[in-house]
PALUMMI-738940 format. One record per residue (C-alpha): residue in one letter; x negated, y negated, z negated. Coordinates in Angstrom, 3 decimals, decimal comma. Example, Ala and Ser with C-alpha at 12.3 -4.5 7.8 and 13.67 -1.06 7.14 Angstrom:
+---+----------+----------+----------+
| r |        x |        y |        z |
+---+----------+----------+----------+
| A |  -12,300 |    4,500 |   -7,800 |
| S |  -13,670 |    1,060 |   -7,140 |
+---+----------+----------+----------+
END
This chain:
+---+----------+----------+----------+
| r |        x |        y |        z |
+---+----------+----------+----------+
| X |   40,024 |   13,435 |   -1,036 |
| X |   37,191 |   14,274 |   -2,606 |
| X |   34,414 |   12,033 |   -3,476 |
| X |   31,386 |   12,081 |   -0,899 |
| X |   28,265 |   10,465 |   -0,838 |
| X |   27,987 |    8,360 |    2,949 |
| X |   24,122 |    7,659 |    3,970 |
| X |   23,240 |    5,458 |    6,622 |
| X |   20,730 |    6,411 |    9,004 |
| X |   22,922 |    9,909 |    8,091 |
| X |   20,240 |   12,645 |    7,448 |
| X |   16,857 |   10,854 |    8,104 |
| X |   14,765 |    7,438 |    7,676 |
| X |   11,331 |    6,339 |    7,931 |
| X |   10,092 |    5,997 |    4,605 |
| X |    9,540 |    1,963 |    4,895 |
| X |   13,271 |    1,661 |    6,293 |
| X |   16,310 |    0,376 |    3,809 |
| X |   18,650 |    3,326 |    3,655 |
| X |   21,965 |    2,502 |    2,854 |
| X |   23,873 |    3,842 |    0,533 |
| X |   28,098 |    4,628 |   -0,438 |
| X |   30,649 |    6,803 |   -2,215 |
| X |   34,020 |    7,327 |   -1,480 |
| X |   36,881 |    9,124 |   -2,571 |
| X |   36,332 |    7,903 |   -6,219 |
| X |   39,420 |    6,956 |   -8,672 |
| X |   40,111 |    3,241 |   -9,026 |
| X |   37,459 |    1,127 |  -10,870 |
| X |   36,603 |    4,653 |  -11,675 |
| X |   32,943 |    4,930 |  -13,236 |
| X |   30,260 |    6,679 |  -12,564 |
| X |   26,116 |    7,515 |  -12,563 |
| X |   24,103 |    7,884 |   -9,291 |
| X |   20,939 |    9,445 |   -9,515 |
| X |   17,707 |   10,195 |   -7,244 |
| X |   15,361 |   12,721 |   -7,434 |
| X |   12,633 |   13,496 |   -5,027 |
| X |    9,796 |   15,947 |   -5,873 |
| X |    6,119 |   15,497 |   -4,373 |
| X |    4,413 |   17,515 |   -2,739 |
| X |    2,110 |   18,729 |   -6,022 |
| X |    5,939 |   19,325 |   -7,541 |
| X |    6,007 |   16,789 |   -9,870 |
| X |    9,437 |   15,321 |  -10,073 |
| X |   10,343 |   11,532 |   -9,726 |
| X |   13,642 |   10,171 |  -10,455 |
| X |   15,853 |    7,359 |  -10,953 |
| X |   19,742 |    6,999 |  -11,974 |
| X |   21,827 |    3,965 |  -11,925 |
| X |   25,561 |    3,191 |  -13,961 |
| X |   28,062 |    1,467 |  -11,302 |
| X |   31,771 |    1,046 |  -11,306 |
| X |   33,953 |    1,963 |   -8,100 |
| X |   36,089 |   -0,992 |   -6,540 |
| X |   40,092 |   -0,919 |   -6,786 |
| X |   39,818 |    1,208 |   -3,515 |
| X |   37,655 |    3,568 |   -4,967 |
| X |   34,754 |    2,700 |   -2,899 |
| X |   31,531 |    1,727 |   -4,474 |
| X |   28,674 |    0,474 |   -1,674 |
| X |   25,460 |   -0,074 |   -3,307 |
| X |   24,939 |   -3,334 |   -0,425 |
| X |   27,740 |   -4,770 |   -2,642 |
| X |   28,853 |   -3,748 |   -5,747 |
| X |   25,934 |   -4,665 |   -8,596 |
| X |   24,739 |   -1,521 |  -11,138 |
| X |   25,644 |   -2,063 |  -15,037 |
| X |   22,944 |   -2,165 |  -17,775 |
| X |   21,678 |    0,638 |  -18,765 |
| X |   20,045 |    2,317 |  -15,860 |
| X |   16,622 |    2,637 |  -14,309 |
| X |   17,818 |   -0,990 |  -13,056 |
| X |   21,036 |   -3,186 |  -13,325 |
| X |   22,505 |   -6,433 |  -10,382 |
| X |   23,155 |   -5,530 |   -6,924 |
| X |   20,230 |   -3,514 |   -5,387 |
| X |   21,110 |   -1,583 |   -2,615 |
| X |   17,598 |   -0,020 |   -2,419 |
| X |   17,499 |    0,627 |   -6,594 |
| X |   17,496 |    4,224 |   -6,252 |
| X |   14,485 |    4,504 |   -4,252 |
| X |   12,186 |    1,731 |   -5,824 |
| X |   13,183 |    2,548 |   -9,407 |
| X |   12,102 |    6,462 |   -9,119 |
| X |    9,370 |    6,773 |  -12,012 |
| X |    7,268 |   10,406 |  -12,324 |
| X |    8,626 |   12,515 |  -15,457 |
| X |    5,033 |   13,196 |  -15,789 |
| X |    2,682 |   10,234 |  -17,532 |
| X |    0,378 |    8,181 |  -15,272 |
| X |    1,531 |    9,842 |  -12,252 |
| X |    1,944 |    8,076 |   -8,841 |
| X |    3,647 |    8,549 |   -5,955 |
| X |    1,293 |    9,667 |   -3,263 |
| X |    2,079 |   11,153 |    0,474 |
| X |   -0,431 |   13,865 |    1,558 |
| X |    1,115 |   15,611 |    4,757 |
| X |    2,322 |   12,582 |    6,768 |
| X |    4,135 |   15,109 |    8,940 |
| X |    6,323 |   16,602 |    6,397 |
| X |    8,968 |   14,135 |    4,804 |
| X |    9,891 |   13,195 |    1,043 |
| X |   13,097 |   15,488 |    0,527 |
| X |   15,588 |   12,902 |   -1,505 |
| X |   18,218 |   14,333 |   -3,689 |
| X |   21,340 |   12,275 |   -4,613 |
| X |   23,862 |   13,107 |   -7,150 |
| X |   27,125 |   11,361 |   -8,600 |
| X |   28,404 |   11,994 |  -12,271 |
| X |   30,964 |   11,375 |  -13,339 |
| X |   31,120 |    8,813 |  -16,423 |
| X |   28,377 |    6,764 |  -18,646 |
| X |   27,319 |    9,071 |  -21,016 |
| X |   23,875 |   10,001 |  -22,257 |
| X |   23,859 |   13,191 |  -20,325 |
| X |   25,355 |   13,975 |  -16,957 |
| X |   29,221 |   14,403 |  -16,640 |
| X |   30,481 |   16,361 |  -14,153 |
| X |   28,797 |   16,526 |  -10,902 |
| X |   31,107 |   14,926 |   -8,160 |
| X |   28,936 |   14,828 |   -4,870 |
| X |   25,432 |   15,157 |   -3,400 |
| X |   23,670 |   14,920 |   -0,541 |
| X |   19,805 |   15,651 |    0,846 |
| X |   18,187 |   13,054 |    2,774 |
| X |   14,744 |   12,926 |    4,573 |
| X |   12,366 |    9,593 |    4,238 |
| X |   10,027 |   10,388 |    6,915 |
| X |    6,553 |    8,712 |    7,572 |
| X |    5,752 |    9,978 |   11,645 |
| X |    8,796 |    8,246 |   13,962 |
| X |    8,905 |   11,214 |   16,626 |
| X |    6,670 |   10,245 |   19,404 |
| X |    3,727 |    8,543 |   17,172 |
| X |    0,617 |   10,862 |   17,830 |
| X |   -1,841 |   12,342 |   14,647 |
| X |   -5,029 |   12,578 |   15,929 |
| X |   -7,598 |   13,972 |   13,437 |
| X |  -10,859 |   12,533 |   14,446 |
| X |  -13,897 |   14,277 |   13,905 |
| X |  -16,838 |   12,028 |   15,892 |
| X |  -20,623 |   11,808 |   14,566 |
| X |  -19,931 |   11,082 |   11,087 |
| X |  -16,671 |    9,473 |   11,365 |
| X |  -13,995 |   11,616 |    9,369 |
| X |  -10,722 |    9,797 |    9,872 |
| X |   -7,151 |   10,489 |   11,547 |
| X |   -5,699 |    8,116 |   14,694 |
| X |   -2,427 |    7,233 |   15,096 |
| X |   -0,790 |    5,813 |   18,435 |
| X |    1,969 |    4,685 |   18,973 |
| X |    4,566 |    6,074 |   21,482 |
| X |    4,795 |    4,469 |   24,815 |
| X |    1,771 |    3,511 |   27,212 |
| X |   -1,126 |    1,596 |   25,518 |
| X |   -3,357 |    0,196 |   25,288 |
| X |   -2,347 |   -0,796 |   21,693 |
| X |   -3,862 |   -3,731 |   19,065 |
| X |   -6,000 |   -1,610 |   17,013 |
| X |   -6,597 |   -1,659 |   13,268 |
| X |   -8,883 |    0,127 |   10,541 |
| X |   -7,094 |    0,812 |    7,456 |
| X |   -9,017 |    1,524 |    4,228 |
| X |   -8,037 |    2,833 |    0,750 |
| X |   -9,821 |    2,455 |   -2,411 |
| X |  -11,595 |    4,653 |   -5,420 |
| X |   -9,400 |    7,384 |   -4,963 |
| X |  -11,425 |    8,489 |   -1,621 |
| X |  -10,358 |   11,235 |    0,362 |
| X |   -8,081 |   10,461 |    3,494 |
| X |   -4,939 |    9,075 |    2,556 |
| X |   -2,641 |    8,629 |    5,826 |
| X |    0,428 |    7,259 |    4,685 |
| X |   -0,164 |    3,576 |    5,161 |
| X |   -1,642 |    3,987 |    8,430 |
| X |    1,062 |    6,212 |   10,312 |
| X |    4,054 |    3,853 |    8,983 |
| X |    2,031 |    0,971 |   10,226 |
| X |    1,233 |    2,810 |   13,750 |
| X |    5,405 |    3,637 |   14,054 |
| X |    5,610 |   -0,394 |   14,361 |
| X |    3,345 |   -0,453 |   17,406 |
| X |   -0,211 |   -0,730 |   16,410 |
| X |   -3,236 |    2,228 |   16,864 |
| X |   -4,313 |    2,690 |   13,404 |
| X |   -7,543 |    4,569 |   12,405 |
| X |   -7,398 |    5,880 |    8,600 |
| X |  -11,025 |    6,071 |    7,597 |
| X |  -12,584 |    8,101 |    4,813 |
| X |  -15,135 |    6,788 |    3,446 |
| X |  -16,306 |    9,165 |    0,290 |
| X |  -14,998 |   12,018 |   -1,386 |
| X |  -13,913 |   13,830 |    1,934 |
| X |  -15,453 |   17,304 |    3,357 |
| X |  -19,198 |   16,841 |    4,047 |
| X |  -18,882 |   12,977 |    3,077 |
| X |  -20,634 |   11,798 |    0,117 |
| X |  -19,000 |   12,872 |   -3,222 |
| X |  -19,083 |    9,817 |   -5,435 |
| X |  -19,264 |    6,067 |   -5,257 |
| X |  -23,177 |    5,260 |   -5,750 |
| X |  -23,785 |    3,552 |   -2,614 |
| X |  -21,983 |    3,218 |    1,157 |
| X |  -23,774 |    2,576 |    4,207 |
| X |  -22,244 |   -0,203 |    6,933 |
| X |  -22,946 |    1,675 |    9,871 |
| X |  -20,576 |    4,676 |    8,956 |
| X |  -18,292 |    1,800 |    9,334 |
| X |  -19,986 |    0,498 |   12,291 |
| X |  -19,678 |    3,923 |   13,498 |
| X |  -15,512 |    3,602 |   13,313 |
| X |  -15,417 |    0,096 |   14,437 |
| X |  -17,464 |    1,238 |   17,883 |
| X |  -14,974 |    4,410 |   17,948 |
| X |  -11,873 |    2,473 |   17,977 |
| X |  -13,586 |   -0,682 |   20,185 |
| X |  -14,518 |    1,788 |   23,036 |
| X |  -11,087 |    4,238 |   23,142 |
| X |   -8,919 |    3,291 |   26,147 |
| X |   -5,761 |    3,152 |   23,802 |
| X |   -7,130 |    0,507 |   21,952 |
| X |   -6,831 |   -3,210 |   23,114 |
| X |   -9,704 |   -5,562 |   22,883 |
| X |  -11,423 |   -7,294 |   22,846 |
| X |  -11,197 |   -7,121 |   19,025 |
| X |   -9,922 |   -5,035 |   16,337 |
| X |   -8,406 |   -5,434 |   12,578 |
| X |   -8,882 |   -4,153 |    9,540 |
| X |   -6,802 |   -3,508 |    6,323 |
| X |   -8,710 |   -2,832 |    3,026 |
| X |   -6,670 |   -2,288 |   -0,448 |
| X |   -8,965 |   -2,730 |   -3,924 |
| X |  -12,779 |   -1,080 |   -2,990 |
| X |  -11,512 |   -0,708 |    0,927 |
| X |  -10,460 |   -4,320 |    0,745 |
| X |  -14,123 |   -5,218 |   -0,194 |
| X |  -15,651 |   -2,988 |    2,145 |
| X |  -13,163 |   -4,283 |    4,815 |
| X |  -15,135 |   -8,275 |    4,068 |
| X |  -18,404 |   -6,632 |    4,604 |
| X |  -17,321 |   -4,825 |    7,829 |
| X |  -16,195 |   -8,488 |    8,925 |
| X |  -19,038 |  -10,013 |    7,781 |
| X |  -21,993 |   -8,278 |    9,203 |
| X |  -19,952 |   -6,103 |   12,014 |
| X |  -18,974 |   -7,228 |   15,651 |
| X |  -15,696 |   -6,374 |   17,393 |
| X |  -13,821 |   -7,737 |   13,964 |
| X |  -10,592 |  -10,463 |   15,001 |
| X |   -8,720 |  -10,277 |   12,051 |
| X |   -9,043 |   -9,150 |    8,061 |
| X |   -6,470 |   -8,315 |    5,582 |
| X |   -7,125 |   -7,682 |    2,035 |
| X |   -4,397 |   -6,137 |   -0,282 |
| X |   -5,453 |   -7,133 |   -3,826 |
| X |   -9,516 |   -6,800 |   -2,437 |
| X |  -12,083 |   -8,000 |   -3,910 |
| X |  -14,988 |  -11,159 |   -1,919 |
| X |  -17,966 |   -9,458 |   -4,172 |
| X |  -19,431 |   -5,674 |   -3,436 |
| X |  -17,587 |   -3,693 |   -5,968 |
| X |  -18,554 |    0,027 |   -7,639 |
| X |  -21,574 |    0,735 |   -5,425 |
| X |  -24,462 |   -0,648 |   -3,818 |
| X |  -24,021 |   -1,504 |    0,038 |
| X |  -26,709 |   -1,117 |    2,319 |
| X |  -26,793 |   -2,271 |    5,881 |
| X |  -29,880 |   -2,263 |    7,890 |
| X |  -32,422 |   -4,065 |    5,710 |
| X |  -29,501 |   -5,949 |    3,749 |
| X |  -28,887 |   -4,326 |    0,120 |
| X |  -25,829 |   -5,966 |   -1,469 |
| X |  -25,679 |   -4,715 |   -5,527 |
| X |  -22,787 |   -3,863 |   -7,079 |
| X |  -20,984 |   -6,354 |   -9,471 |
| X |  -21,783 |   -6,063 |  -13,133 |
| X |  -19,255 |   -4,317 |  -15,568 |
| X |  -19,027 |   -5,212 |  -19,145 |
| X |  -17,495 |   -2,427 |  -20,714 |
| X |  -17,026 |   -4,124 |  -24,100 |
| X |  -14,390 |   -6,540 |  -22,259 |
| X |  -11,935 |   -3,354 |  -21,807 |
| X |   -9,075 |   -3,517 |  -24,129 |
| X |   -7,376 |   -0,284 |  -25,403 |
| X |   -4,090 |   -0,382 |  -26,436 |
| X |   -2,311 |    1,595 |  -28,692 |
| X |   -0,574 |    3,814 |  -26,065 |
| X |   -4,307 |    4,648 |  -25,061 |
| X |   -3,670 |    2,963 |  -21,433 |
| X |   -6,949 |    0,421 |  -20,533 |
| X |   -6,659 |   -3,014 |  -20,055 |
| X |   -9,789 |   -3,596 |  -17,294 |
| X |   -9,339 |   -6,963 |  -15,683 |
| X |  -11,368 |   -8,415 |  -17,758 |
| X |  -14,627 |   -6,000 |  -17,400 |
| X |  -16,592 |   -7,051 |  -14,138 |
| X |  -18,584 |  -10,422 |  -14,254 |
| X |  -18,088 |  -13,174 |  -12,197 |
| X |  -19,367 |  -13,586 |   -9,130 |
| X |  -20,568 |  -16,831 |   -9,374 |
| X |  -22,830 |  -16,675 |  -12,113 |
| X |  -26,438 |  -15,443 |  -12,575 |
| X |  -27,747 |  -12,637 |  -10,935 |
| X |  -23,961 |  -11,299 |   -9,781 |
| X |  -23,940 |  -13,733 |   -7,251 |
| X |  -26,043 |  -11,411 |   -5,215 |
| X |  -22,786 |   -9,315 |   -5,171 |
| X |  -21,014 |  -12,130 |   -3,402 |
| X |  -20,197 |  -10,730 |    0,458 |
| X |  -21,244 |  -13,914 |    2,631 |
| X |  -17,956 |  -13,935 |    4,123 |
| X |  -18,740 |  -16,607 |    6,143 |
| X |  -20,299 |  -14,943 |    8,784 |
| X |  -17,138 |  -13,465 |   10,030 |
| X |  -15,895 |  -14,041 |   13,274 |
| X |  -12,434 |  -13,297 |   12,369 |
| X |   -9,410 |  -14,802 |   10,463 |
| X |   -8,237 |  -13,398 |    7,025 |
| X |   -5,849 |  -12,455 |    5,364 |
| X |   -5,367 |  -12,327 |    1,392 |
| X |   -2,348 |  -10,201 |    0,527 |
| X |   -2,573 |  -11,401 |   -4,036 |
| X |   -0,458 |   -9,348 |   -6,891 |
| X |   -0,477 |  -12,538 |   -9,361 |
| X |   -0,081 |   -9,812 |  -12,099 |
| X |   -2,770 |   -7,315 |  -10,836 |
| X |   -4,787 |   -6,274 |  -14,139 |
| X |   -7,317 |   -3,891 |  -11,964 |
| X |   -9,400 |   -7,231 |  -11,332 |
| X |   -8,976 |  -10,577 |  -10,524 |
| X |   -7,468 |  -10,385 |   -7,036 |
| X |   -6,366 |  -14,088 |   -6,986 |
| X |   -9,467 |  -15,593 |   -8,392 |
| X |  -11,292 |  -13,602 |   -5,547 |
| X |   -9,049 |  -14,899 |   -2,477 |
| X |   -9,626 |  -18,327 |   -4,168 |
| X |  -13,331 |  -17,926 |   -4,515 |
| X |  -13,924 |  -16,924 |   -0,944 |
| X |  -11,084 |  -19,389 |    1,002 |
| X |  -13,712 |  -21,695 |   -1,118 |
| X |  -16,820 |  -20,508 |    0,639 |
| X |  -14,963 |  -19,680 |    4,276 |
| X |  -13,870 |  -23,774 |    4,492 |
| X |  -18,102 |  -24,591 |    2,780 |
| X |  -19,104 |  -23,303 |    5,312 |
| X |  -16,960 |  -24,931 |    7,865 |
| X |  -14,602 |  -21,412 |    8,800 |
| X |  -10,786 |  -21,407 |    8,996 |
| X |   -8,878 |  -21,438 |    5,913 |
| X |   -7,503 |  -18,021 |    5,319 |
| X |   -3,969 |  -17,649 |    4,601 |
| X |   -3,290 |  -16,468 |    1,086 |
| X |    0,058 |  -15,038 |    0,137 |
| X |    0,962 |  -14,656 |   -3,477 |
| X |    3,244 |  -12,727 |   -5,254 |
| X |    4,145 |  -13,233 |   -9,123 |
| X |    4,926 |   -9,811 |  -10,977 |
| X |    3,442 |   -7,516 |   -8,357 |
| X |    0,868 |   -5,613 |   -9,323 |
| X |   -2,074 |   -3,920 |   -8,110 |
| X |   -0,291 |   -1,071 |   -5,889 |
| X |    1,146 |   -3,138 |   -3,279 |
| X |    1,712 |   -0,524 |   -0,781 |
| X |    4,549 |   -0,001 |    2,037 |
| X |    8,152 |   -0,533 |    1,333 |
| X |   10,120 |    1,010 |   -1,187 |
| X |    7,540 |    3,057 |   -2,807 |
| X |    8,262 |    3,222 |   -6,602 |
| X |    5,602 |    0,543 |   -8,905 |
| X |    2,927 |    2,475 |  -10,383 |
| X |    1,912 |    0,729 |  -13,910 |
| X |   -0,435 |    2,833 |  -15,000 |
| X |   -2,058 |    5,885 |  -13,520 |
| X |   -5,909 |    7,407 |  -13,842 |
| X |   -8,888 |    5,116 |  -12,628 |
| X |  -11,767 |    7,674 |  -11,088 |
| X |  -14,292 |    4,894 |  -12,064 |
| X |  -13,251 |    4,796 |  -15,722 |
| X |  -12,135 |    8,462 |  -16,655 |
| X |   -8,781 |    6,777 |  -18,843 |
| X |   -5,407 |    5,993 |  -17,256 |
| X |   -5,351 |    2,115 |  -16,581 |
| X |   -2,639 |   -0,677 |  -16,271 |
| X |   -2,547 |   -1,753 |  -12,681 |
| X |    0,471 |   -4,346 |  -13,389 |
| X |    3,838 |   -5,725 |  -11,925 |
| X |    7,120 |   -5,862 |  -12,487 |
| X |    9,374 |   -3,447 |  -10,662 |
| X |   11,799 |   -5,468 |   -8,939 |
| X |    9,282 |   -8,181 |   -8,624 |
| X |    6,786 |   -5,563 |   -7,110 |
| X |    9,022 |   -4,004 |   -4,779 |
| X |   10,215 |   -7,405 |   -3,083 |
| X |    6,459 |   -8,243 |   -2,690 |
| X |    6,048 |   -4,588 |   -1,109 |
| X |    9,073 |   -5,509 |    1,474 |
| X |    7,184 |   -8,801 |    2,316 |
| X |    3,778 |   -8,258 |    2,097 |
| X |    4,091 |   -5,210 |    4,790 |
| X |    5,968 |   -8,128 |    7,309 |
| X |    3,175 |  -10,622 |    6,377 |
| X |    0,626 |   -7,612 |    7,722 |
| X |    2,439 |   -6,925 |   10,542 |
| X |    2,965 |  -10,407 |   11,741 |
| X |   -1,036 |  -11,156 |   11,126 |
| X |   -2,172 |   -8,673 |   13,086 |
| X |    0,368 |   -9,076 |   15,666 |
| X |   -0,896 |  -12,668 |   16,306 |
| X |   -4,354 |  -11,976 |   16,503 |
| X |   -4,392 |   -9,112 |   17,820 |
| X |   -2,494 |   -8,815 |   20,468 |
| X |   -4,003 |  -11,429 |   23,236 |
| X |   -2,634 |  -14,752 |   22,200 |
| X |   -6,064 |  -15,899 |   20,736 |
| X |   -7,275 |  -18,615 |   22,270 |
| X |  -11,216 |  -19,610 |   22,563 |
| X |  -11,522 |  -15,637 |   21,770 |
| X |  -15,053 |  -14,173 |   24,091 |
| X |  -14,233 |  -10,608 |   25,479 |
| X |  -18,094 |  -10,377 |   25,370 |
| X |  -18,505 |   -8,583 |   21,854 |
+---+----------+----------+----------+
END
C-alpha cells in the first residue's frame, strides 16, 4: 500500500493538545524526512523537518521510534515537529491574531536523507485550533475597558481570571481562550497600544485596571468572591500592582514578571510608583547584531530604584512565580526571589516559585515553537529572550499545568478563612 501519514485527533486539535503522529505503508527500516510547515497569518512561513527510520514493519510512530541527527531535533519526540518549527524569516515569532481561525499544519514525508527533499511520499493538512466549539468570544467594550471575555461552555458561574501580556500591547487573545477551553472565564485586557488606548508606554493608570477587575467581579458568570490574574514580562508587573493596591484579587501568577514597576511610571490615586532605571551602557551587542539586555535595568534594592519596588505585601492573595532560569529579558529569578523575600518580612505566605533551567523568556502555552530572539518595542534592536528548545518546550507543557492547578485551588471555593465581603 501506499505510504500514508495517520494523525490522531484525525483532522483537528486544540493548539495546547499533543497530536500524535504515524506513517505507514513505508519499506522495511526504510528511511525517510518528515517535515512541518505552517504559515501565519501575516504569511510568513515556519517550519521544521526531522530524519527517522521506519521499523521492520514499515511503521514509524513518532510516540516511539527516536529521530536521527541531523534534523531540526534528534531522540524520541513525538511532539518535535510542532515545537521545533522556527520562522524562515529572522527574529520572527509565532503569534495567533484571530483566535477563531486555526493554524493550518502541513505535513510531508520524503523519501531519503539527503540535503534536499526526495520524493514526496505522503501528506496531510491538519488544524491546531485555539476556540474548543462551545467556548464564547465576547469582545468587551465597557467605560474604558477594551478587552475580549471568554467563557467556558456549560452553566457558570466560572473562576475568573485577568490575563495580561507585555510591551508588545495591543490585544493578544491566544493565551486567554486556550486557558478559558479548560474551564475558567478569562478576560484578555489591553492595556496600551489598542484603538483609542494610549499609544506608548510613558505611564499606566491602576484604575483602568480597577476598572476590569470590578467588570469581571460583578458579571454573573464569574465566581467570587475573588478573581486571578496572569501577567507575562510588563503584564506580570502590572499584574503585582493590581494585587497590591486592588481588592477582589485571590490569586497572582507571574510568567517571567518582574516585583519592581517596569518601562513606565504607575500612578494610582495619589500613589506614583517610577519606573526602574535602565543603564544602557550594560547592553551587550553581539556580533550577529542581536542585544544582550539582562543586564541593563538597576536593581531594585539600591538607591533611589527602590522606589520602583511594588510593596507586594499588601496583597491579599497568594502568588505564583512561573521563572525561565535562562530568561536574558531581565532577571526573572532574582525578582521572584526578591519579593518571596519581602512577602515572608512582612509576615505573608510564601509564594510558590517554579523554576525551569533552559527556558527562556517566552514561556507561553504548549507546543508553541521557542522564540530566541525577536524585536523589543522598548529598545528598537531584535533581542535574545533565551532558552533552549527542548528545555523550553517541556517548561511550556508544565508551566501551563502549574497555572491551571493554581488557579484551580484558589479559585474555585476551597479557600478557607477567605471573606466574601470584598
Amino acid at each position: 500500500m501506499a505510504p500514508s501519514i495517520r494523525l490522531s485527533p484525525a483532522a483537528r486539535s486544540l493548539f495546547d493538545e499533543p497530536l500524535a503522529i504515524a506513517v505507514q505503508g513505508l519499506g522495511p527500516r526504510q528511511q525517510v524526512t518528515l517535515r512541518t510547515s505552517l504559515r501565519d497569518e501575516t504569511g510568513e512561513l515556519f517550519q521544521a523537518s526531522a530524519l527517522y527510520q521506519a521499523g521492520d514493519d514499515g511503521e514509524l510512530d513518532l510516540a516511539r521510534c527516536p529521530a536521527l541527527p541531523g534534523g531540526s531535533f534528534s531522540g524520541l519526540e513525538p511532539m518535535g515537529l510542532l515545537w521545533a518549527l522556527q520562522p524562515q524569516k529572522p527574529f520572527w515569532r509565532l503569534v495567533k491574531r484571530d483566535v477563531q481561525s486555526p493554524f493550518l499544519l502541513q505535513l510531508e514525508v520524503f523519501e531519503g536523507h539527503g540535503e534536499r527533499p526526495g520524493r514526496l511520499l505522503a501528506q496531510a493538512q491538519h488544524e491546531r485550533a485555539f476556540l474548543r466549539d462551545g467556548v464564547q468570544r465576547v469582545p468587551v467594550r465597557e467605560g474604558r475597558i477594551r478587552a475580549t471575555l471568554f467563557l467556558p461552555t456549560g452553566s457558570g458561574p466560572f473562576p475568573g481570571i485577568i490575563d495580561l501580556y507585555g510591551t508588545g500591547g495591543g490585544l493578544p487573545e491566544y493565551r486567554a481562550c486556550l486557558l478559558a477551553n479548560h474551564g475558567f472565564a478569562v478576560l484578555a485586557l489591553a492595556f496600551y497600544s489598542y484603538e483609542d488606548l494610549p499609544k506608548g508606554m510613558k505611564e499606566f493608570h491602576l484604575e483602568y485596571f480597577e476598572e476590569a477587575v470590578n467588570y469581571m467581579l460583578q458579571h454573573t458568570q464569574v465566581k467570587g468572591p475573588g478573581i486571578g490574574l496572569l501577567g507575562h514580562s510588563k503584564g506580570g508587573d502590572l499584574c503585582v500592582s493590581m494585587a497590591s493596591f486592588l481588592k477582589g484579587i485571590t490569586a497572582t501568577a507571574l510568567i517571567n514578571g518582574s516585583v519592581a514597576n517596569v518601562g513606565a511610571v504607575l500612578h494610582y490615586k495619589d500613589i506614583i510608583i517610577p519606573p526602574l532605571g535602565i543603564n544602557p551602557k550594560r547592553i551587550k551587542v553581539g556580533k550577529s547584531g542581536i542585544a544582550d539586555i539582562i543586564d541593563a535595568l538597576n536593581s531594585p534594592l539600591e538607591g533611589p530604584d527602590q522606589q520602583s519596588f511594588i510593596p507586594l505585601e499588601k496583597a491579599e492573595c497568594c502568588f505564583l512565580f512561573i521563572v525561565g532560569q535562562d530568561d536574558h529579558n531581565w532577571k526573572s529569578e532574582f525578582f521572584a526571589v526578591e519579593g518571596s523575600k519581602r512577602l515572608q518580612a512582612h509576615g505573608k505566605e510564601k509564594p510558590e516559585i517554579v523554576c525551569y533551567p533552559g527556558a527562556g523568556h517566552y514561556i507561553e502555552p504548549p507546543f508553541f515553537p521557542m522564540c530566541a530572539a525577536s524585536m523589543h518595542l522598548l529598545f528598537g534592536k531584535p533581542v535574545m529572550w533565551g532558552g533552549e528548545p527542548k528545555a523550553h518546550c517541556e517548561a511550556q507543557i508544565d508551566a501551563w499545568q502549574q497555572i491551571q492547578a493554581f488557579f484551580h485551588k484558589h479559585l474555585t471555593g476551597k479557600l478557607s478563612g477567605t471573606s466574601s465581603k470584598l
